[in-house]
C-alpha positions in Angstrom: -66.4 44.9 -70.3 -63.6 47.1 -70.0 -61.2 43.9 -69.2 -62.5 41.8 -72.3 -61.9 44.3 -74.6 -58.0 45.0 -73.4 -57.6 41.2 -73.0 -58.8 41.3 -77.1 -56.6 43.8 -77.9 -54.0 41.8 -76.1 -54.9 38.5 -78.5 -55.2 40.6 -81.7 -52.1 42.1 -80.7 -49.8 38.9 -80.2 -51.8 37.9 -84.0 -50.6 40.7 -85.2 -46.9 40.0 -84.0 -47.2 36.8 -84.9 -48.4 37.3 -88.2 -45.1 39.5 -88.5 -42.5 37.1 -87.6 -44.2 34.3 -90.2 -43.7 36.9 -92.9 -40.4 38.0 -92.0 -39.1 34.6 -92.0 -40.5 33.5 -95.3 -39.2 37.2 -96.8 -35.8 36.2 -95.1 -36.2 32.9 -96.7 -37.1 33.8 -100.2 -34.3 36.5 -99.8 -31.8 33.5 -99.2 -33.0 31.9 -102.5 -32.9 34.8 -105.0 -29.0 35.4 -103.5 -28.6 31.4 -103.8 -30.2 29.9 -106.4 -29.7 26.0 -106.9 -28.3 25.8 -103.3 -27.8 22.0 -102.2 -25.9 20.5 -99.5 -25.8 16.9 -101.0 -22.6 16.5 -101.4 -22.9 14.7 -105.2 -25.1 17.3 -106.2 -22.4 20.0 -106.0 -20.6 21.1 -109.5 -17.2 19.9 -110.1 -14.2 22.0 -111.9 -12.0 24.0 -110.9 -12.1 26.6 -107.7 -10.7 29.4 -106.6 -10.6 30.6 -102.6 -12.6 33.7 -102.1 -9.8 35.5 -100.1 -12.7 37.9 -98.7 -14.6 34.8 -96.8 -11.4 32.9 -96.4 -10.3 32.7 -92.4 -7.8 30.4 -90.6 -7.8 29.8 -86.9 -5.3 28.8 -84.5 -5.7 28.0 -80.7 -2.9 27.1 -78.5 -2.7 26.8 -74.8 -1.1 29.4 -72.5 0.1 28.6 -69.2 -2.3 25.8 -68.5 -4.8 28.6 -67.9 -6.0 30.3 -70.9 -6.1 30.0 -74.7 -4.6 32.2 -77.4 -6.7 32.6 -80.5 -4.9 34.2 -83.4 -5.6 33.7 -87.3 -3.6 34.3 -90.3 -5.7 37.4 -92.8 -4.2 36.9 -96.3 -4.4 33.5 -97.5 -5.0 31.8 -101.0 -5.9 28.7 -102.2 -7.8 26.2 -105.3 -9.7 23.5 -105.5 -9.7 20.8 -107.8 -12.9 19.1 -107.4 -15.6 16.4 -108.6 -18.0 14.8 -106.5 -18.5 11.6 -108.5 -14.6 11.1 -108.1 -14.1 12.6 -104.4 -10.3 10.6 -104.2 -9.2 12.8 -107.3 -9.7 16.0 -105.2 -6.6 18.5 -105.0 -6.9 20.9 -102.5 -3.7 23.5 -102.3 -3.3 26.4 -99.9 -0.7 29.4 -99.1 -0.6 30.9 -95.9 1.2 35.0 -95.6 3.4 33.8 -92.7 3.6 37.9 -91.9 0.2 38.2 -91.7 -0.6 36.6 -88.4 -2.9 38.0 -86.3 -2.9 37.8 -82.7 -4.9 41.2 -81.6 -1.3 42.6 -79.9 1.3 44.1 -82.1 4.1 43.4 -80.2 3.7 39.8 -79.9 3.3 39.3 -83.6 6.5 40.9 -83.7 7.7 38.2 -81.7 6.3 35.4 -83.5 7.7 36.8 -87.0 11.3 36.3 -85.5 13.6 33.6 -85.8 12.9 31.3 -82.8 9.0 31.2 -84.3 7.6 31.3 -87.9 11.0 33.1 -89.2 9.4 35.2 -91.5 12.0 36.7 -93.5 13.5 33.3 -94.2 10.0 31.6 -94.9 7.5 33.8 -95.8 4.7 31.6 -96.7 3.4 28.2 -95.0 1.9 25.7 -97.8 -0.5 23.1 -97.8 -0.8 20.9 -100.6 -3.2 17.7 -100.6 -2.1 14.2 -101.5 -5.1 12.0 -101.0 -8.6 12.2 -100.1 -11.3 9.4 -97.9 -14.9 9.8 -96.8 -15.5 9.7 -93.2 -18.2 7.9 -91.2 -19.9 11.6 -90.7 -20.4 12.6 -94.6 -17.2 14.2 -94.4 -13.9 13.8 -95.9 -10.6 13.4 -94.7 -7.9 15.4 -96.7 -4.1 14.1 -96.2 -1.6 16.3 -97.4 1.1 18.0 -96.9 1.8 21.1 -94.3 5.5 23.0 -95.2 6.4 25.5 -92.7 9.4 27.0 -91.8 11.1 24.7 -94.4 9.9 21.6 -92.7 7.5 18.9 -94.2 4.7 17.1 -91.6 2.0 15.0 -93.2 -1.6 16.3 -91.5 -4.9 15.7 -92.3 -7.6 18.1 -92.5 -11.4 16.9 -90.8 -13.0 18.8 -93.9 -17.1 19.0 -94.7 -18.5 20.8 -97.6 -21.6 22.8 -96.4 -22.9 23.1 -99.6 -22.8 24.5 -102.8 -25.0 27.4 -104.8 -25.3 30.3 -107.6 -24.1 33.1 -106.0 -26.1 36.1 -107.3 -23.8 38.9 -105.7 -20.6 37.0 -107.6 -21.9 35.6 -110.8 -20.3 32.3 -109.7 -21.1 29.0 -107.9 -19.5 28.6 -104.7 -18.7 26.0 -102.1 -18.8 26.4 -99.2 -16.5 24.0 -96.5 -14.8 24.0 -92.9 -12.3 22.1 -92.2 -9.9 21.4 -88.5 -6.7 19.5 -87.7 -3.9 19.5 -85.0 -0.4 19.8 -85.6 2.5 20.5 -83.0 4.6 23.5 -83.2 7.5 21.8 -82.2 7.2 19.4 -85.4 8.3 22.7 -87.6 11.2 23.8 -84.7 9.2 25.8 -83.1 10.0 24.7 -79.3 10.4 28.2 -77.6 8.9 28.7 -73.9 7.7 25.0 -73.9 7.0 25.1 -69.8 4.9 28.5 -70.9 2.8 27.5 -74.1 1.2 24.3 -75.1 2.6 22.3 -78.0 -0.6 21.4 -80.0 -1.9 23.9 -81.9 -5.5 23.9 -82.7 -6.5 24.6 -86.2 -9.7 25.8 -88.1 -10.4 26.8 -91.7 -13.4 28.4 -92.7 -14.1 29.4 -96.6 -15.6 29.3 -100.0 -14.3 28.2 -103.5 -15.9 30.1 -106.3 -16.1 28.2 -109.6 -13.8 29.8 -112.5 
C-alpha cells in the first residue's frame, strides 16, 4: 500500500510539473504578444517607410583566421544606419550604414591599438567605414541580396550583403514598429590595403550584422 501511494504521489507530482511548464509557456507566449503586437514574419506583410537602426540592438561581427589555428572574433560597438524600405517594391530598397572605425572591439586593448594604426584601419585618417546600397534581388531562400558599396580606408569594393528580415512588429517598450534582419558577407582585408602579417592572418574576413530598424 505504502508503494502505491508514493508511486501516486510520484504521478500527481510530474502532473503537477507538467501542468506548470504548459502555463509558463503560454504566459511566456502571451507575454511575447502584448510586447509585439502585429508581429509577422511574411516578408510583404511588414510596413514600409522609412527606418532608423536601433544603435542599442545594432551589432557587427567579424571573423578572421589566425595562424591557420584559431579564429579572431572582434565587432565594431557604435554603428548607425537607415532604411529605406517597401515590401511591395523590394528593388527600391536603400539600405545605408556607418561604421566608428575607433570603436573596434577585439577583447584586448593593446591590439586595438594596433589595428587603429596606419598599416590597418588608419583611424585618424579614416575614421568611419560606410556602406551604402545600390541594388537589391530576392534569393532562392526568401532572402535578399543587397549589392552596395563598402568604403574603407578610402577605398571603394562592391560586396553584397546575404540579408533576411526576421520579421516585423509593434514594439510596446519603444512606441515604434521594428524590423528585425541579419545579414553576412565576405570581403578581403587586403582589397582596402590592409596586407600586414599575411603569412600570420587570413585574408577573408568573415562578416555578420545583426539589428533592428525602428519605423520614424
Amino acid at each position: 500500500m505504502r508503494f502505491n501511494r508514493v508511486k501516486s504521489a510520484s504521478i500527481v507530482g510530474k502532473r503537477i510539473v507538467l501542468a506548470f511548464l504548459v502555463i509558463s509557456c503560454f504566459l511566456v507566449s502571451a507575454c511575447a504578444s502584448l510586447v509585439r503586437p502585429n508581429y509577422s514574419t511574411t516578408l510583404s506583410e511588414l510596413r514600409s517607410g522609412e527606418y532608423t537602426l536601433d544603435t542599442e540592438h545594432a551589432y557587427i561581427i567579424f571573423k578572421i583566421g589566425h595562424l591557420g589555428l584559431s579564429t579572431i572574433v572582434g565587432r565594431f560597438n557604435v554603428v548607425t544606419g537607415t532604411l529605406d524600405f517597401d515590401p511591395e517594391n523590394i528593388e527600391s530598397m536603400v539600405l545605408q550604414g556607418i561604421i566608428e572605425a575607433d570603436s573596434i572591439d577585439v577583447n584586448n586593448a593593446e591590439l586595438e591599438d594596433t589595428l587603429l594604426e596606419k598599416a590597418w584601419f588608419d583611424a585618424q585618417t579614416f575614421p568611419q567605414i560606410s556602406f551604402a546600397s545600390t541594388s537589391v534581388t530576392r534569393d532562392d531562400s526568401d532572402g535578399l541580396l543587397v549589392t552596395g558599396e563598402l568604403q574603407m580606408r578610402g577605398i571603394s569594393r562592391e560586396i553584397v550583403l546575404k540579408t533576411k528580415f526576421n520579421g516585423g512588429a509593434d514594439n510596446f517598450l519603444t512606441g515604434k514598429y521594428t524590423l528585425g534582419f541579419t545579414a553576412n558577407t565576405q570581403i578581403n582585408r587586403s582589397d582596402f590595403g590592409m596586407d600586414a602579417f599575411a603569412a600570420l592572418v587570413a585574408d577573408e574576413v568573415e562578416v555578420e550584422l545583426y539589428g533592428e530598424f525602428q519605423r520614424n
